[in-house]
N, C-alpha and C positions, 0 to 999 in steps of 0.2 A: 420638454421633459428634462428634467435635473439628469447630469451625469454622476455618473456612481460616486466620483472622488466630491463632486458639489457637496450629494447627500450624506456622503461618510462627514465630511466637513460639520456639518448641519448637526450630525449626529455626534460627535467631539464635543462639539460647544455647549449641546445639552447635555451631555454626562459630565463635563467639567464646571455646569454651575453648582452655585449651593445654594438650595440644593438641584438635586438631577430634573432637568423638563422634561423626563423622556414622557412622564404619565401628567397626566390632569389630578392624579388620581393618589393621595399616598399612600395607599394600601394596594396599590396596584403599580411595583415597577417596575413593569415589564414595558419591550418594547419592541418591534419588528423591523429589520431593514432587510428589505427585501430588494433583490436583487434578478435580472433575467437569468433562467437556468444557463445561455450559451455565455453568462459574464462567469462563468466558478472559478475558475483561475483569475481572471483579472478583481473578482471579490474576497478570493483569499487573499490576495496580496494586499490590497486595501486595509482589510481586516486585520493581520497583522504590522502592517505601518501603523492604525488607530492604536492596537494596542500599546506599540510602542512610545508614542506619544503621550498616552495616557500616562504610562509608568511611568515616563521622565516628569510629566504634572504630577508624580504622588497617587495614581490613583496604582490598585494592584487588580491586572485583568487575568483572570484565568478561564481558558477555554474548556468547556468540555463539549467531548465528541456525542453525539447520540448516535452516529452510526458505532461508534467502539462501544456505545453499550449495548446496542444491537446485539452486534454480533456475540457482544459478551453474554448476554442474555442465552443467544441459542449454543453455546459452546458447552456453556454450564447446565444445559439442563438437556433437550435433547440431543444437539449435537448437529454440525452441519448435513453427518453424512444424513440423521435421520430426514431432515427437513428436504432434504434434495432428493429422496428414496419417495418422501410423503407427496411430493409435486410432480413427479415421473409418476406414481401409481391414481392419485387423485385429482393430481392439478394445479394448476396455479395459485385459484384461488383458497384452496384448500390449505393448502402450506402459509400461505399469506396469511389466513386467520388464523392460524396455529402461532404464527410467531405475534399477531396480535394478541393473542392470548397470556403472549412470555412477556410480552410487554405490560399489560394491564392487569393480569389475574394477580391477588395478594398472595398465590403461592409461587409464583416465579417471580420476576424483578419489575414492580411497580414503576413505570419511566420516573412518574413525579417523586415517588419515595427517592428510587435514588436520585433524582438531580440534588433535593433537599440533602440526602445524606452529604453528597460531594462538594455542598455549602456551607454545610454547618461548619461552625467556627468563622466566616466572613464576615468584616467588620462592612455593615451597608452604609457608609461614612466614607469605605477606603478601597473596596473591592466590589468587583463587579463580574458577571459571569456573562461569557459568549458562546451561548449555543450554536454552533456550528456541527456541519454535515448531516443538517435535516433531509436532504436527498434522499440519504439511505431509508428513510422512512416512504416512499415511495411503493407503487402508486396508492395503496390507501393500508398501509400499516400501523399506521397509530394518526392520528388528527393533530397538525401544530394546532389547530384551535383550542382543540379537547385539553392540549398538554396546558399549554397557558393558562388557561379554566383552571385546570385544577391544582395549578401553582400559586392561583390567588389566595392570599391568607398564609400560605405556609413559609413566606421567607421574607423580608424588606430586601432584602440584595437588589441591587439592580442586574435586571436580566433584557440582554439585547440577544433575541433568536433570527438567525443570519439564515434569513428564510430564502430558497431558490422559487419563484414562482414570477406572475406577473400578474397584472392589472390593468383595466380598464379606464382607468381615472388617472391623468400626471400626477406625480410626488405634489405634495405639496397643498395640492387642492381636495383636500378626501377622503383620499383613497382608502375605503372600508373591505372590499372585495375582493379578494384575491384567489387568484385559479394558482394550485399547487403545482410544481414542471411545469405549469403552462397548461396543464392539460386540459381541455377542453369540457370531456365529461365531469369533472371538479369543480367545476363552477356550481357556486350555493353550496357543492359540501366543505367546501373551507373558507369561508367567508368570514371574514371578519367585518361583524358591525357593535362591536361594543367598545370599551373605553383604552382600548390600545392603540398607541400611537403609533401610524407606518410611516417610515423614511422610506 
């Protein structure tokens, strides 16, 4: 198995061609590096030395958080105290779909609307977006598959989502499947088997 700094490598070389190998695909440039949930620290770091790299080649990397729009999501609309009142009186999983709800319903904060909004104006020639702190979507608050899905068509940018999960299959050879944290019961519901490329 490839070490995280090989695949970061890997992943460098194809955002600095012209153009980007992240996809097969040019209306699809998204791309996944996925990482083991006990690397988060040592894949941030990684993560921002690429950036860094990137920038001095010319390219402009800007990160957005999905956990800060999480949390933004439930700040602005019910409120943390509500959601923590809603999971003491109904549960876990009751609150969880409540904040899925903040996440996807077109009267609170659409994830994919806003990622597009926090792109607009990116030149997909010069700039590229790194989805980072997918965790926070954990254990099943929004789908990285779903998000991807339905980012196709609405941006050219290139998008690397700096996904914590793991896999079945070495880097390199495959790998379409991926269990989200690792987690066990996630296996098939976030699978990726279409035209996205995993590092």
């Amino acid at each position: 198995m490839s070490s995280l700094r090989e695949r970061i490598e890997r992943l460098e070389r194809d955002l600095l061609a012209d153009p980007p190998r992240i996809s097969a695909y040019h209306d699809l440039p998204f791309t996944i590096f996925r990482y083991d949930p006990s690397d988060e620290f040592p894949a941030r770091k990684e993560c921002l030395r690429l950036a860094t790299r990137l920038q001095n080649a010319r390219r402009r990397v800007h990160f957005i958080s999905l956990g800060e729009i999480l949390w933004k999501a439930i700040r602005e609309t019910e409120g943390i105290a509500a959601i923590a009142k809603e999971e003491r009186k109904l549960g876990f999983d009751r609150a969880q779909r409540t904040v899925s709800t903040l996440l996807s319903d077109k009267d609170f904060t659409e994830l994919p609307v806003e990622l597009v909004k926090r792109m607009e104006g990116f030149d997909p020639a010069v700039d590229c977006a790194f989805l980072v702190r997918a965790g926070a979507l954990a254990p099943a608050i929004y789908r990285c598959a779903k998000l991807l899905d339905e980012l196709h068509g609405r941006t050219m940018v290139p998008v690397v989502l700096f996904y914590p999960g793991t896999t079945d299959a070495p880097e390199g050879e495959g790998a379409t499947s991926l269990r989200f944290m690792g987690m066990e019961e996630r296996q098939g519901a976030g699978t990726y088997n279409y035209r996205v490329k995993i590092y």
